[in-house]
TORKOL-4160 file (C-alpha; in steps of 0.2 Angstrom, whole numbers, padded with zeros to 4 digits, m for minus):
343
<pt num="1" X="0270" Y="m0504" Z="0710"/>
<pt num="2" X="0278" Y="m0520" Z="0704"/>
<pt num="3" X="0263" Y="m0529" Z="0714"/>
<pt num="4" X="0252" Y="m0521" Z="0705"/>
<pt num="5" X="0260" Y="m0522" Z="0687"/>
<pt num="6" X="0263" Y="m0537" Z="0689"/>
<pt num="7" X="0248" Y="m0547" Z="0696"/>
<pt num="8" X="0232" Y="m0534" Z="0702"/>
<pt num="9" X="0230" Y="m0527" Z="0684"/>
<pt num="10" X="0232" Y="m0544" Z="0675"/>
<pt num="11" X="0221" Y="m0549" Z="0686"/>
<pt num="12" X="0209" Y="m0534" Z="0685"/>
<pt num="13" X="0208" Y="m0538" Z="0665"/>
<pt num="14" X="0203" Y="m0557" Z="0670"/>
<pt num="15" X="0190" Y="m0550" Z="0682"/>
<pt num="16" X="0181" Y="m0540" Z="0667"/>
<pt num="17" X="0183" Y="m0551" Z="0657"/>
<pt num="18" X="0173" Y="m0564" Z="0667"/>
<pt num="19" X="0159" Y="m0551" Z="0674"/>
<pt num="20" X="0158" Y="m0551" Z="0655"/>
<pt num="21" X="0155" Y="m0569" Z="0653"/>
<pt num="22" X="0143" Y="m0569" Z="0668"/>
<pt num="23" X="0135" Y="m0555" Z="0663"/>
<pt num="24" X="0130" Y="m0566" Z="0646"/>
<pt num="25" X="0127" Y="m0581" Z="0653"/>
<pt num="26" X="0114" Y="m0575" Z="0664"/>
<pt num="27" X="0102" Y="m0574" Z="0647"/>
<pt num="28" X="0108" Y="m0590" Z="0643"/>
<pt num="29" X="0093" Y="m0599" Z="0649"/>
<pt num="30" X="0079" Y="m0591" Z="0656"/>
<pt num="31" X="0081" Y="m0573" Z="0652"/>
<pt num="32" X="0067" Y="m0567" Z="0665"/>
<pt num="33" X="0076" Y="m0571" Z="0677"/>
<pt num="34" X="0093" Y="m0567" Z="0672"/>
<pt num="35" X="0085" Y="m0550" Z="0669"/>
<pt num="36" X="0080" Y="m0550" Z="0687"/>
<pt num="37" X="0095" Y="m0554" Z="0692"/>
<pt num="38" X="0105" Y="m0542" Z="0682"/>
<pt num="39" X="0093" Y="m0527" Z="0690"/>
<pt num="40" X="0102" Y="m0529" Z="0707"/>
<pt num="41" X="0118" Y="m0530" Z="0700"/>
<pt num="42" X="0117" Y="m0513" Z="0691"/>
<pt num="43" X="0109" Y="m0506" Z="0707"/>
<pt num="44" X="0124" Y="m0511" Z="0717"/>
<pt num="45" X="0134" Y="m0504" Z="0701"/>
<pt num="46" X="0125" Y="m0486" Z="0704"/>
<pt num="47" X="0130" Y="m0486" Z="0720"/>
<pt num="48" X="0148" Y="m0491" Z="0719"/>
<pt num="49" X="0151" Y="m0479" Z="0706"/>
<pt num="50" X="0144" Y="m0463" Z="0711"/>
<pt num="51" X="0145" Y="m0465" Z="0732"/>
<pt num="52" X="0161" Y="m0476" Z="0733"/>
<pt num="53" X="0173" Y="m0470" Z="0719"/>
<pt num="54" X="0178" Y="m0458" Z="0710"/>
<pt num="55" X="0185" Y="m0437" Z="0714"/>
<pt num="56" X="0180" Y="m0438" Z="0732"/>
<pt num="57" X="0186" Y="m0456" Z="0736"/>
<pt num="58" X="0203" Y="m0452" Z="0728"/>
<pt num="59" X="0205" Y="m0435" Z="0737"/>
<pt num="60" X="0203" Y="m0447" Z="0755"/>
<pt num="61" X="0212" Y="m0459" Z="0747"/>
<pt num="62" X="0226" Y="m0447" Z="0746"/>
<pt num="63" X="0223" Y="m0440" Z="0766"/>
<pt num="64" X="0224" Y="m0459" Z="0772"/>
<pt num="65" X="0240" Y="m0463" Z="0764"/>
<pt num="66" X="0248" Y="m0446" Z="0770"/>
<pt num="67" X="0240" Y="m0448" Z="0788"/>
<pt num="68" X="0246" Y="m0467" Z="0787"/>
<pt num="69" X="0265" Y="m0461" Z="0780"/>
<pt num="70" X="0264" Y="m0448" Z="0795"/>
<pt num="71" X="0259" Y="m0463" Z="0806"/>
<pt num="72" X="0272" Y="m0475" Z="0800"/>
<pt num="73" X="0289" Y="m0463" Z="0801"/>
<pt num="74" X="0285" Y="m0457" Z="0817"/>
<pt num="75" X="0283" Y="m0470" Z="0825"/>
<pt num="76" X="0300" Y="m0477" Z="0816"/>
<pt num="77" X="0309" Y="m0462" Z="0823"/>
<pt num="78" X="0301" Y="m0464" Z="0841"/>
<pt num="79" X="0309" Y="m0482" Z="0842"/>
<pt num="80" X="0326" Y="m0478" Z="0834"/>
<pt num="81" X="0327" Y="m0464" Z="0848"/>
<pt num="82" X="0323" Y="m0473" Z="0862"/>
<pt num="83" X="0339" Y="m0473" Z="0868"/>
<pt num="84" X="0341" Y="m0454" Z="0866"/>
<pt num="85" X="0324" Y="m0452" Z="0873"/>
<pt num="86" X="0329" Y="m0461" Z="0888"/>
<pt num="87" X="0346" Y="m0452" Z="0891"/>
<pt num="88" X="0340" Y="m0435" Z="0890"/>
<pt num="89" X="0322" Y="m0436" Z="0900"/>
<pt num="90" X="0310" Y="m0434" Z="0887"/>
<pt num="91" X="0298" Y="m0449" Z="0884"/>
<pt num="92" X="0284" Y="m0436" Z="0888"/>
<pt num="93" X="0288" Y="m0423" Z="0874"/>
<pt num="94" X="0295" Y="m0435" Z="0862"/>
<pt num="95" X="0281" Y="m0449" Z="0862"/>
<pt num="96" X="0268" Y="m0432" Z="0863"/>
<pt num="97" X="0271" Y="m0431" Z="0841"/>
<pt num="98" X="0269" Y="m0450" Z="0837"/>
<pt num="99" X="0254" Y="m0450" Z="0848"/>
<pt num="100" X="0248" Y="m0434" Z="0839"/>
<pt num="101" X="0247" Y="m0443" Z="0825"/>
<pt num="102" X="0240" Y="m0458" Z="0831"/>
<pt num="103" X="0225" Y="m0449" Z="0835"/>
<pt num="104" X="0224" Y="m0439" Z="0818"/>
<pt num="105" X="0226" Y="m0457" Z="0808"/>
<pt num="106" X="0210" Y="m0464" Z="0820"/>
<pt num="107" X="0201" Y="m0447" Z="0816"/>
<pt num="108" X="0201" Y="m0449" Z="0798"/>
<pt num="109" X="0196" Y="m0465" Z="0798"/>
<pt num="110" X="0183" Y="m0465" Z="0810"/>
<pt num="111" X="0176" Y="m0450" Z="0801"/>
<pt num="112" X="0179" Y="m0461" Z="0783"/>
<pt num="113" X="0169" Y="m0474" Z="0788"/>
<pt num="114" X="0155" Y="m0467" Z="0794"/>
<pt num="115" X="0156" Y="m0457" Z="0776"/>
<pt num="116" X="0155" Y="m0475" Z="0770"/>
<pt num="117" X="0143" Y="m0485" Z="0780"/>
<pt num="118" X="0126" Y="m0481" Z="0771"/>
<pt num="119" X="0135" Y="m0483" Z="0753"/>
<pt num="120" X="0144" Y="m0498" Z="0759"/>
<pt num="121" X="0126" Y="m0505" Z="0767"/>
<pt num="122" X="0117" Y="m0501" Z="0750"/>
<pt num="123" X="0131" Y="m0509" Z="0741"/>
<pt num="124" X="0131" Y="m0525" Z="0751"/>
<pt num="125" X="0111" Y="m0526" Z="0749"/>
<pt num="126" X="0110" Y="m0524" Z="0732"/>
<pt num="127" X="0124" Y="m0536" Z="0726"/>
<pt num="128" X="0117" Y="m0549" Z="0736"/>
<pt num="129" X="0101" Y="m0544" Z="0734"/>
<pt num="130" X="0097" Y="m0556" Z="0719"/>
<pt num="131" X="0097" Y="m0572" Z="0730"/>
<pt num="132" X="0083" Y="m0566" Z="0739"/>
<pt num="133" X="0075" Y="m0559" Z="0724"/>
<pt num="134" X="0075" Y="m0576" Z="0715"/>
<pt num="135" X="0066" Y="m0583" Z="0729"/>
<pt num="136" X="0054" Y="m0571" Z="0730"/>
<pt num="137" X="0050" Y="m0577" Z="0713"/>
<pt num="138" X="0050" Y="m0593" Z="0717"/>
<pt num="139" X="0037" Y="m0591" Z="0730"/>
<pt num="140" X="0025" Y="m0582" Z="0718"/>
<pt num="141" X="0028" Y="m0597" Z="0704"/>
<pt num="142" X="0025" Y="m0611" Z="0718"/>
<pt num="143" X="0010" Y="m0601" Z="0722"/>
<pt num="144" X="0001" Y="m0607" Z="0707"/>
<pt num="145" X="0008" Y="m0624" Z="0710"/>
<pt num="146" X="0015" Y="m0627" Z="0691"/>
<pt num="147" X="0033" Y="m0628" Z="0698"/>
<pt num="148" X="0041" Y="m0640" Z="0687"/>
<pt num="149" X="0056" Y="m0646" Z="0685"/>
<pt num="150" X="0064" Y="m0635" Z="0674"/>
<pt num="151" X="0062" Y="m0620" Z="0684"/>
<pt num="152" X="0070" Y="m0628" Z="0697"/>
<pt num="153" X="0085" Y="m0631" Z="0687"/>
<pt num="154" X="0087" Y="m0612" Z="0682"/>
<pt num="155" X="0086" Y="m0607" Z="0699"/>
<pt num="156" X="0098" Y="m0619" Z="0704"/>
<pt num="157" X="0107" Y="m0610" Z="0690"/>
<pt num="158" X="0104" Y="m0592" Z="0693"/>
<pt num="159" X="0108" Y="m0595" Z="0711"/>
<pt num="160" X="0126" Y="m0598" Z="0708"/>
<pt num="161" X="0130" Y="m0589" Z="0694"/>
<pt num="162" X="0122" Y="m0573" Z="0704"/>
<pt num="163" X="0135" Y="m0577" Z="0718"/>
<pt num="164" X="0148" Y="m0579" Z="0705"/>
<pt num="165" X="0144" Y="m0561" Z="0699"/>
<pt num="166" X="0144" Y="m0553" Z="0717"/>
<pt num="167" X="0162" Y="m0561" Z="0722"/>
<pt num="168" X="0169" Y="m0554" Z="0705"/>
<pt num="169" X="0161" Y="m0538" Z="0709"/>
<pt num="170" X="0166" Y="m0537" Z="0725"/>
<pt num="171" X="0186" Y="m0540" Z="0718"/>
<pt num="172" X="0184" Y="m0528" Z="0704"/>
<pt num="173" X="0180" Y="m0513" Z="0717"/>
<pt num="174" X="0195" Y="m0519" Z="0728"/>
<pt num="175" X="0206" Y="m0517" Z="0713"/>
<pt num="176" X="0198" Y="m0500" Z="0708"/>
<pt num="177" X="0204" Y="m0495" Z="0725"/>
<pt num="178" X="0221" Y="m0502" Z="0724"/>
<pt num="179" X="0220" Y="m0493" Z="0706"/>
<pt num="180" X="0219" Y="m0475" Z="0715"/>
<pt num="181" X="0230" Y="m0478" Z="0728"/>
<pt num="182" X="0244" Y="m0484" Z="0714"/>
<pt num="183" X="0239" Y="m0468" Z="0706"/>
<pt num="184" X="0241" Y="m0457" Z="0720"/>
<pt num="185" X="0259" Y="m0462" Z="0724"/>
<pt num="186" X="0263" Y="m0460" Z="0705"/>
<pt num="187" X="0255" Y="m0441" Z="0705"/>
<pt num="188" X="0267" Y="m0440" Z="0721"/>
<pt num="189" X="0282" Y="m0446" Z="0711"/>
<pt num="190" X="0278" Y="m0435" Z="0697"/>
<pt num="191" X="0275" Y="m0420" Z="0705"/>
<pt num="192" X="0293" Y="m0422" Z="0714"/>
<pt num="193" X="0302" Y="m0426" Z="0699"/>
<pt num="194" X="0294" Y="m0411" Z="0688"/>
<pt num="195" X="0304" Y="m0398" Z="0700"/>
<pt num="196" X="0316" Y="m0391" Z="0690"/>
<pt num="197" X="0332" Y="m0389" Z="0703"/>
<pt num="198" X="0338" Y="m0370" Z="0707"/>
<pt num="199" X="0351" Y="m0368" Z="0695"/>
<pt num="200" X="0369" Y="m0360" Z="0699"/>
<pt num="201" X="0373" Y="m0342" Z="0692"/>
<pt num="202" X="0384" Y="m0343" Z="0679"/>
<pt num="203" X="0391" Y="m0327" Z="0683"/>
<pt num="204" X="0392" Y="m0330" Z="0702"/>
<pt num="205" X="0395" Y="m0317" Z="0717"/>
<pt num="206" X="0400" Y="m0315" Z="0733"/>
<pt num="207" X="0391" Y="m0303" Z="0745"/>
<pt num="208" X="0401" Y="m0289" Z="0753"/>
<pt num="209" X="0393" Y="m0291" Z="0771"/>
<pt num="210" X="0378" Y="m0299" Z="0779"/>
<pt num="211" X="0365" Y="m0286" Z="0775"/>
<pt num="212" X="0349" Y="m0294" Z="0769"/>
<pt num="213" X="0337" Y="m0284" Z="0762"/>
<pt num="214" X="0318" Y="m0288" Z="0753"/>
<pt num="215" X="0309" Y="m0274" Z="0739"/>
<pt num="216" X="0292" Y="m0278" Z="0732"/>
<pt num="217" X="0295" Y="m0298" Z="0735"/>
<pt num="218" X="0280" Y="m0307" Z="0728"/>
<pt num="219" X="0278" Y="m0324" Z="0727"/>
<pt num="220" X="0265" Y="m0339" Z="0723"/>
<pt num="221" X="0267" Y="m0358" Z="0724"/>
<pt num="222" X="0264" Y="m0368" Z="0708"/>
<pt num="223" X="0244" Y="m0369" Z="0704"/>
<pt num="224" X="0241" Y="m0358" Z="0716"/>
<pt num="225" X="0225" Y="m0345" Z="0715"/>
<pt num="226" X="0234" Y="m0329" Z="0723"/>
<pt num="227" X="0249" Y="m0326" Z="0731"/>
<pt num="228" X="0258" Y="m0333" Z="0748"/>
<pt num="229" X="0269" Y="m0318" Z="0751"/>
<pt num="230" X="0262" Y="m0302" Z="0742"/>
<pt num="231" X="0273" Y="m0286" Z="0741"/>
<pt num="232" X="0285" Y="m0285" Z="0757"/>
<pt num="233" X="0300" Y="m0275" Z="0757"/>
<pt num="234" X="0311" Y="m0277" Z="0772"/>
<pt num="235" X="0329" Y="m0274" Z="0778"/>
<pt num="236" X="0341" Y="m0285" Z="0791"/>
<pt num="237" X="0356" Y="m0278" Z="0796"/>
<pt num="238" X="0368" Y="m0287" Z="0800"/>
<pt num="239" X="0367" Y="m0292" Z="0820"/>
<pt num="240" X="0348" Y="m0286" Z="0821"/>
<pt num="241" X="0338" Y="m0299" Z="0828"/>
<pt num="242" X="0320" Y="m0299" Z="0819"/>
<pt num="243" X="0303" Y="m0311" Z="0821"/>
<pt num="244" X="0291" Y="m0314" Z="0809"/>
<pt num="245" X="0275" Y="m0313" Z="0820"/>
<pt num="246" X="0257" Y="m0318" Z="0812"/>
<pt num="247" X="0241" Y="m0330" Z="0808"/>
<pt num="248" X="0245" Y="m0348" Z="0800"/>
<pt num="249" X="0245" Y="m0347" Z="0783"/>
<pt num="250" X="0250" Y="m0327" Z="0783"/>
<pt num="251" X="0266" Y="m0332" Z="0775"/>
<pt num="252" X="0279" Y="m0332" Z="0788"/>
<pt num="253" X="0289" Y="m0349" Z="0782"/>
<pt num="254" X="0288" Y="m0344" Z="0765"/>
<pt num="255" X="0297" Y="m0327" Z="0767"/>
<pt num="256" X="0311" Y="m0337" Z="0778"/>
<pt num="257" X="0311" Y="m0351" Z="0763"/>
<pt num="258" X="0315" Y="m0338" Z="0752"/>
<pt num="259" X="0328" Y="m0329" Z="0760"/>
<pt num="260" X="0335" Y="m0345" Z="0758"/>
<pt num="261" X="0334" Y="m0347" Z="0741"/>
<pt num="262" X="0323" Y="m0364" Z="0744"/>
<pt num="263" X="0312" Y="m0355" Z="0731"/>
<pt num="264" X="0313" Y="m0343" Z="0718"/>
<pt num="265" X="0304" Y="m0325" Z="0719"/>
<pt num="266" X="0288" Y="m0322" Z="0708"/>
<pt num="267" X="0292" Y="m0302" Z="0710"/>
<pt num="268" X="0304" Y="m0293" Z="0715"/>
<pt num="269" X="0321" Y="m0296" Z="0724"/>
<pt num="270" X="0330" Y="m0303" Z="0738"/>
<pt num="271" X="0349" Y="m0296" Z="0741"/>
<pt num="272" X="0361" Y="m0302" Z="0752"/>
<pt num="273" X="0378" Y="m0290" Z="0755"/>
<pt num="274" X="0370" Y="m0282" Z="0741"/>
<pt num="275" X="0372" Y="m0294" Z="0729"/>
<pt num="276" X="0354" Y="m0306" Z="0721"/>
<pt num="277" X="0356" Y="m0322" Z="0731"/>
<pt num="278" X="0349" Y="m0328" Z="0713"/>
<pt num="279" X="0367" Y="m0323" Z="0707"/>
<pt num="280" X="0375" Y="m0333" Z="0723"/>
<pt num="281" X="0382" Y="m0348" Z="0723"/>
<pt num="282" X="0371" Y="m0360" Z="0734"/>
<pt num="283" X="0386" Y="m0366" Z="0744"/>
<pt num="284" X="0392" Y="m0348" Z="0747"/>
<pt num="285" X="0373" Y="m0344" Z="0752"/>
<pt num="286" X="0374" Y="m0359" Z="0762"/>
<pt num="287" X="0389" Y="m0353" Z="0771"/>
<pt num="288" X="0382" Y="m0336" Z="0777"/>
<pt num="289" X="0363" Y="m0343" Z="0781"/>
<pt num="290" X="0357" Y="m0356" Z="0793"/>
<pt num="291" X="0341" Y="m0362" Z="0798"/>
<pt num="292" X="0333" Y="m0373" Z="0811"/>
<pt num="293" X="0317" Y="m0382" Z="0804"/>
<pt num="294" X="0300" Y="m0381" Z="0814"/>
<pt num="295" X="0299" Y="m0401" Z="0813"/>
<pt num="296" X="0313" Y="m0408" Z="0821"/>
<pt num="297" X="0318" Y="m0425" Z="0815"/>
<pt num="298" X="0330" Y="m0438" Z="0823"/>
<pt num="299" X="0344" Y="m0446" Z="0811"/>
<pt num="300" X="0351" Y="m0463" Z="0814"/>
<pt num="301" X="0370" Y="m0458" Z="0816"/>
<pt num="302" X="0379" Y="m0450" Z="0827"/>
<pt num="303" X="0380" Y="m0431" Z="0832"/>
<pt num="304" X="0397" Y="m0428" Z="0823"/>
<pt num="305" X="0391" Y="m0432" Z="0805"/>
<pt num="306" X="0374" Y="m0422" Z="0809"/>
<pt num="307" X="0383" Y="m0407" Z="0816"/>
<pt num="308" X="0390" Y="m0403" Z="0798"/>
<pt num="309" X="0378" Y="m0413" Z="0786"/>
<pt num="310" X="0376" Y="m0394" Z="0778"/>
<pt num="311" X="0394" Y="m0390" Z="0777"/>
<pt num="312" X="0408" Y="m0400" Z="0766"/>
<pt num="313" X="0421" Y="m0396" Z="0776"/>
<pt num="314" X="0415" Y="m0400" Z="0792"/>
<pt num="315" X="0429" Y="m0413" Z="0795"/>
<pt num="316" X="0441" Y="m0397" Z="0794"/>
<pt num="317" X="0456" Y="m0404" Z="0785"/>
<pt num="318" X="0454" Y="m0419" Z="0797"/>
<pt num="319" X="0455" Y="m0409" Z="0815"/>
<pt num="320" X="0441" Y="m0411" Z="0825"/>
<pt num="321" X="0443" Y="m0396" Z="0837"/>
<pt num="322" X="0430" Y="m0387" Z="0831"/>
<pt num="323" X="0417" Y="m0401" Z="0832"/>
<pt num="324" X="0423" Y="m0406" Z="0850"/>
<pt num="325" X="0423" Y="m0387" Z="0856"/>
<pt num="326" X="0406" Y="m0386" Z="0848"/>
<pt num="327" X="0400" Y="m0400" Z="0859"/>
<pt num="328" X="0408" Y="m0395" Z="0875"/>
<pt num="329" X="0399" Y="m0379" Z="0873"/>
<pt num="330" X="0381" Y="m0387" Z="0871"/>
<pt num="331" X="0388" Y="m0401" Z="0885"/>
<pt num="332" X="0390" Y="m0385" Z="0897"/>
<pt num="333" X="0376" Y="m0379" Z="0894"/>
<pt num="334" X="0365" Y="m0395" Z="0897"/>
<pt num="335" X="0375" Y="m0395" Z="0913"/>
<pt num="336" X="0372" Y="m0382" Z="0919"/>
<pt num="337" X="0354" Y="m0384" Z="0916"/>
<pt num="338" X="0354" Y="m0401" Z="0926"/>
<pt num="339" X="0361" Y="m0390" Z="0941"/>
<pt num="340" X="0347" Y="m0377" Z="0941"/>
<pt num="341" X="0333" Y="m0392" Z="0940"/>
<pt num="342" X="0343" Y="m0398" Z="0954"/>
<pt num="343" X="0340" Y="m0383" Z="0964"/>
């Protein structure tokens, strides 16, 4: 941002400012050729604005950051786990995600720039094209054999001053581009910091049990067309083991989100112990619900500040017992594995 702020639009003022200059001094002289000249430029013009910017060029924009983001942390997280990788066996599944997306980031981009090749060939024909074009005429004068002197010095002229044009064209669509992809992470920001936070009841309760129970939930994402989860009414007792079995995209995560109050219902209600878990403190709902995410991530720390980064009482008045007997449990049971594999 401050790159851009601070020198790529400055500069981006300078550059119209002097394709403005350009653009008048080509009819300084011989306007015949200047008006030659110019024809090329607004062809390459055409072609820049309607093939290589614009809606469709920010919507990749957008796809090549997120594909390049993707990239970029997991392959941070892949060399900051080494040494847990290593400990526990598992280069192959571990290295399996940073090469998944590896091979998504060279997808896209071999798919963007065969999208791009024909407009980027037109574009480079045309804003170069008056070079040519000025020697073409010069052939058709010379034909005749009146070349004089002062055509020779125009097309000295026009010559460079036509090169002059394609170089700050050539920078203006490089700063367009930088342009969109400033925008894009600003929409990013936006959209974040326009979530309003889940607010705490003010007349908070605590649930009698651990019964959960949905009626008529409906919900839909922000600017969404139709609804994710559309009228489903369920109850969990406490103890009963469900699944949520179904097609991507049938609305599986966004029933478990909501059950834990990471969104708000459209319609209806969610109840735990009886009680709204929209009149619930979050710590208490906390407290009674936990949840293991789909994407795993790996955190530069140690286990014991991870084992309770939900809780805020993790360090239990200062005894560690219950973090030590947790990990002698999980200990066991990767020891016990280790013996079967043995076997």
């Amino acid at each position: 941002m401050e790159t851009y702020l601070a020198h790529q639009l400055p500069d981006k003022a300078g550059m119209y400012a002097t394709m403005l200059g350009l653009a008048v001094l080509m009819f300084l002289f011989e306007w015949r050729m200047g008006l030659l000249c110019l024809a090329t430029v607004v062809l390459a013009l055409i072609v820049m604005l309607s093939l290589m910017t614009g809606p469709t060029l920010k919507r990749k924009l957008g796809e090549y950051n997120k594909a390049l983001d993707t990239m970029s942390n997991e392959a941070v997280e892949y060399v900051r786990g080494i040494p847990v990788v290593k400990t526990f066996g598992q280069s192959v599944f571990s290295f399996k995600r940073f090469k998944d997306s590896i091979d998504h980031y060279r997808t896209w981009v071999i798919a963007y720039t065969i999208d791009l090749r024909l407009p980027m060939t037109l574009y480079t024909t045309f804003v170069n094209a008056s070079f040519a074009v000025l020697i073409g005429l010069t052939l058709l004068v010379a034909k005749n054999g009146n070349v004089e002197s002062e055509y020779l010095l125009n097309l000295l002229y026009y010559v460079i001053i036509t090169q002059a044009i394609a170089v700050t064209l050539n920078r203006i669509m490089f700063a367009s581009e930088n342009e969109m992809i400033v925008a894009e992470a600003l929409d990013k920001t936006g959209r974040i910091l326009s979530i309003d936070p889940l607010k705490n009841p003010e007349d908070a309760q605590l649930p009698q049990d651990n019964e959960m129970e949905l009626t008529n939930v409906r919900f839909r994402y922000p600017d969404a067309s139709r609804f994710a989860v559309d009228g489903i009414s369920l109850k969990v007792e406490p103890g009963q083991k469900i699944a949520f079995v179904g097609p991507s995209g049938g609305g599986k995560t966004t029933t478990a989100s909501l059950m834990a109050r990471f969104f708000d219902v459209t319609e209806g209600s969610i109840t735990l112990g009886g009680v709204d878990i929209r009149h619930i403190r979050k710590q208490d709902l906390m407290n009674r619900i936990s949840f293991v995410f789909q994407d795993s991530r790996l955190l530069k720390t140690s286990i014991r500040p991870i084992s309770g980064v939900f809780k805020t009482d993790w360090r239990c008045n200062g005894s560690f017992y219950p973090f030590s007997k947790s990990i002698g449990v999980v200990m066991a049971h990767f020891t016990h594995f280790q013996n079967r594999l043995a076997l």
